[in-house]
N, C-alpha and C positions, 0 to 999 in steps of 0.2 A: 698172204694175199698175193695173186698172179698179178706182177708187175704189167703197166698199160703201158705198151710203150707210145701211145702216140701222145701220152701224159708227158712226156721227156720231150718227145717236141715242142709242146707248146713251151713248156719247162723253157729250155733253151731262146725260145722268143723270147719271152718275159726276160732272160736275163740279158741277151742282144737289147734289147728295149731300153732297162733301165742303166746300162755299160754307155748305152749311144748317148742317153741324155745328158749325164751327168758327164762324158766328155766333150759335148756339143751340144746344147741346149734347142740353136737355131737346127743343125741338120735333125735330130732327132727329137722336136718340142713335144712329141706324147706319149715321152720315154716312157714316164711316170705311170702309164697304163700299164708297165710291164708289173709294177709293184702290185697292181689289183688283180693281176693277175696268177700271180705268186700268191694271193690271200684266195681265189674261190678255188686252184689248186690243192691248198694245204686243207681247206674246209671241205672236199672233195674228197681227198685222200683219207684223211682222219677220221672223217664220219661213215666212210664206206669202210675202213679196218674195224672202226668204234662197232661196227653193225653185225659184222661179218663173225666179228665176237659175241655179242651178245645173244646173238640168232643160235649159234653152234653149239654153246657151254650154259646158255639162259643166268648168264652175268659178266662183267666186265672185272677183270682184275686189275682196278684201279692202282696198285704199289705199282705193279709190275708193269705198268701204261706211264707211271709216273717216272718211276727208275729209267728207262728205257729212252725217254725224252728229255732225263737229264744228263743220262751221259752222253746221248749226242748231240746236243745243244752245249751244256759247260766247259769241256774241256778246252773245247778250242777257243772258246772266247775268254776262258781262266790264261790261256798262253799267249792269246795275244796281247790281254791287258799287262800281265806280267814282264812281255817284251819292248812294250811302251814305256809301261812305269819304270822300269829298270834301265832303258835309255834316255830318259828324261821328255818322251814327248808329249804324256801327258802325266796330270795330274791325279791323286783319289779324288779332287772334285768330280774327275771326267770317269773315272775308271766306275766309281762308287755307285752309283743312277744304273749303269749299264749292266755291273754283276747284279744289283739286286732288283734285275728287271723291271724298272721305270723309269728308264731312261727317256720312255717316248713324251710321259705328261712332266718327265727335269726339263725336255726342251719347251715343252705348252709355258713352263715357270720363267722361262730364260734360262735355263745351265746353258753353258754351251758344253758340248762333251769330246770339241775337239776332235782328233781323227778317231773317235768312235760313235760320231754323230750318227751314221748308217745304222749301226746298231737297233735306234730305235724298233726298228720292224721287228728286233728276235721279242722286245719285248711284250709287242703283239701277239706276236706267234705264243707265247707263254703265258699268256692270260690266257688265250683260246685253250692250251692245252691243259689249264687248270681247270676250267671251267666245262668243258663239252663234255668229256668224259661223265663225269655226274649227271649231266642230262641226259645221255645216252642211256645210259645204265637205269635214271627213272622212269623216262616212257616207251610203255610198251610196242612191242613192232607193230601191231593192229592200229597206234595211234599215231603213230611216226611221221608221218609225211602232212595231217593235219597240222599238229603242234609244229615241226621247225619249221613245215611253210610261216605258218603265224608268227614264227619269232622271224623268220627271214623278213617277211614282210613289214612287220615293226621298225627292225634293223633301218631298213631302207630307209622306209618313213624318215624316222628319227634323221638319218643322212641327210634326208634333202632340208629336213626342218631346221638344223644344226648350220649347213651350209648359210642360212637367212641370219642366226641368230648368234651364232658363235664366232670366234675370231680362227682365219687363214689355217694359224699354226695347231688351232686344237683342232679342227675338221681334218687335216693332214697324219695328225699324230696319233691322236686319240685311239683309245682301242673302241670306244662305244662306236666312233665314230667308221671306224674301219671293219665296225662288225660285221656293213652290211657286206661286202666282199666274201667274208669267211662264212656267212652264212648263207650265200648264195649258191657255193660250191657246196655245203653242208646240204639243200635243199635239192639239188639235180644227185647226190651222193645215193639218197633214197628213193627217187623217181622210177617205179618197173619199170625195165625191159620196155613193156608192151603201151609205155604212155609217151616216148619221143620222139611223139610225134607231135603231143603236147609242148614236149620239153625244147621241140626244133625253134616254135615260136619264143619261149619263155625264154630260154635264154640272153638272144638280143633285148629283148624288154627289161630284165634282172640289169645285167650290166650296165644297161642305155640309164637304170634308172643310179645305179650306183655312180655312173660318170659323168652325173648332171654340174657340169660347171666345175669338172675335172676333182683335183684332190684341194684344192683352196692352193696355198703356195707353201712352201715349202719352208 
């Protein structure tokens, strides 16, 4: 897939965004918008490769989509946990949630994971990358932009209902919760060419609705 490079700009905001918050909460209080931005990003990216496959070869090679995402995801969080543990700064309480990706709902429980609290988000990212592929791969391209509008749409839903009903830290962490992001960028991934002009409005409204009353708190 021909890399976008104005993808790597916004890229780079998202991560000036969420660098400024977490060193400065007051200069940069809507850091945290860089993190949702980093999720319709990744749901953008993934569903347009996921597509780009399926359309070409008329199927997804899910090993090879899996493989692919885990060596560049594990290793480096295998070295870093390992460089922790082996200095003492943290614990397999902390380390354990994080390698076996669920660190985001060990923090919904109370773990605390220590300086690999950040983490939570790969865990995100790793449910998504379990999950989409399989749905890529079932509905057909004739039906594509109905169905994951629907699930987008749901997603959303579900967010703002979640936000009424659920507590700060699972609205923040959760991946049902953070779906609607990833499936936001999952939905503009499929949008033709010749509809964004549709997509100029949609956009603002997607987001606006994913960042009703921000992420909950952290």
């Amino acid at each position: 897939m021909e890399r976008i490079k104005a993808l790597d700009g916004i890229r780079a905001v998202a991560i000036a965004m969420v660098v400024g918050y977490h060193a400065d909460k007051e200069v940069v209080p809507a850091g945290l918008w860089g993190v949702v931005l980093f999720f319709v990003l990744s749901g953008y990216l993934i569903t347009r490769l996921l597509c780009i496959e399926r359309d070409r070869h008329g199927e997804i090679e899910l090993k090879h989509f899996y493989l692919k995402r885990a060596t560049r995801l594990y290793p480096a969080l295998y070295v870093v946990c390992l460089i922790l543990l082996g200095v003492g700064l943290i614990g397999w309480s902390n380390a354990t949630p994080t390698l076996g990706l669920y660190g985001n709902y060990a923090r919904i429980a109370g773990v605390d994971l220590g300086l690999l609290t950040h983490t939570w988000f790969l865990s995100v990212i790793a449910h998504f990358y379990l999950i989409w592929p399989l749905v890529i791969a079932a509905v057909g391209p004739r039906h594509r932009i109905r169905v994951i509008g629907l699930v987008a749409v749901v997603a959303i839903v579900w967010r703002v209902v979640a936000i009424g009903v659920l507590s700060p830290g699972w609205v923040y962490n959760a991946t049902d919760t953070n779906a609607a992001a990833l499936l936001a960028g999952c939905f503009l991934a499929v949008i033709p060419q010749r509809e964004w002009r549709f997509a100029g409005w949609s956009i603002p409204l997607l987001l606006g609705l994913i960042l009703v009353r921000s992420f909950g708190e952290e």
